[in-house]
C-alpha positions in Angstrom: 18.0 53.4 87.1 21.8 52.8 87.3 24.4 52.9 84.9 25.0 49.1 86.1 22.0 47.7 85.7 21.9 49.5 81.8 25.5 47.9 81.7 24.4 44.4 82.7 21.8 44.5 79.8 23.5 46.0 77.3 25.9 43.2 77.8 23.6 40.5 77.0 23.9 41.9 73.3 27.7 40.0 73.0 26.2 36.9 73.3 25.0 37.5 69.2 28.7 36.8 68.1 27.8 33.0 69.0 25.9 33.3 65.9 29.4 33.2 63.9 29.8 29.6 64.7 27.4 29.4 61.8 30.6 29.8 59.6 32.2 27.1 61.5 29.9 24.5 62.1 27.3 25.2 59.0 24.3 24.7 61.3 21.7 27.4 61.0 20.7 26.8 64.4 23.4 29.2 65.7 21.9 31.7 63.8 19.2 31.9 66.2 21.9 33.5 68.8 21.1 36.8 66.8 18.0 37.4 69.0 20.5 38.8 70.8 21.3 42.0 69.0 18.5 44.1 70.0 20.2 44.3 73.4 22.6 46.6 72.2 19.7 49.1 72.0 18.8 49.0 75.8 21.9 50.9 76.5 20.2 53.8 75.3 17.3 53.8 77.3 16.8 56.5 80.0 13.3 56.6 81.0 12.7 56.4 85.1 10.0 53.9 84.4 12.0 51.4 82.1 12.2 49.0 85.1 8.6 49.1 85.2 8.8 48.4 81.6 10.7 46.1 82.0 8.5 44.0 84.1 5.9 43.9 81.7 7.9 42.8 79.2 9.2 40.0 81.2 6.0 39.3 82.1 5.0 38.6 78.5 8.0 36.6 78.2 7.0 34.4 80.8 3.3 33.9 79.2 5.3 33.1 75.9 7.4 30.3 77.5 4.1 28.7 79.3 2.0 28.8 76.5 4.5 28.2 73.6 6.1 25.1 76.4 3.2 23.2 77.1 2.1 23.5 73.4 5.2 22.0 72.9 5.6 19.3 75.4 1.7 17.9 74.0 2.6 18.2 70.1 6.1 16.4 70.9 4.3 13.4 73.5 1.6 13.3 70.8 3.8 13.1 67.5 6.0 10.6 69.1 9.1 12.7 67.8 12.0 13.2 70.3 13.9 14.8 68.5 12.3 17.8 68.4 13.2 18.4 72.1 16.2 20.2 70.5 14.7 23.2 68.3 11.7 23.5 70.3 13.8 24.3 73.0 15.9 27.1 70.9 12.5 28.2 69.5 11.9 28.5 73.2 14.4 29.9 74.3 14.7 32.5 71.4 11.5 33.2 70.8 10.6 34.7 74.9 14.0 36.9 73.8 12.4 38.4 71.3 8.8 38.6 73.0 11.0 40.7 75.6 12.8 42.9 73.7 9.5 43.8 71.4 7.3 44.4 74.8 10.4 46.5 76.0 10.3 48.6 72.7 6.9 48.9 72.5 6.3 49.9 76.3 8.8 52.6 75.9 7.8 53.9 72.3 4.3 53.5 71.7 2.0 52.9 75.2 3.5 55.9 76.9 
């Protein structure tokens, strides 16, 4: 894999100091930008299968957003509650983060 692609990643980790507009705003929600940190740790990575790895934790990502999304969508047409729309979506959002970066670890740590 190339140094760019690692770069490109590794960048995605910067988008965590969103989570300081907590101090300005007061609204925990920004806290949820600090999914974002693990990024920092794909820098380090170096294995020659990583993009293979990388696909399978994408691919788990994906089954998060379906499943966790239509769950969603029927609770919220159910409950009659729009204004969940909002926190669903950064539970979303946040939560297929996450579902990536601990597929990523785990791929490259444990199931070798």
């Amino acid at each position: 894999m190339s140094d760019n692609k690692k770069n490109i990643l590794w960048y995605l980790g910067f988008l965590s100091l969103v989570s300081l507009l907590y101090f300005v705003k007061g609204q925990a929600v920004f806290l949820l930008f600090l999914g974002f940190l693990p990024y920092f740790a794909l820098y380090k990575l170096s294995d020659e299968r990583i993009e293979l790895n990388l696909g399978k934790a994408a691919r788990n990502a994906f089954l998060y957003n379906i499943t966790f999304g239509v769950g969603t969508i029927v609770y919220i047409y159910f409950s009659n509650s729009i204004h969940l729309f909002a926190p669903a979506f950064v539970l979303l959002f946040g939560g297929s983060l996450l579902v990536c970066i601990i597929s990523l670890f785990y791929y490259e740590k444990v199931a070798k």
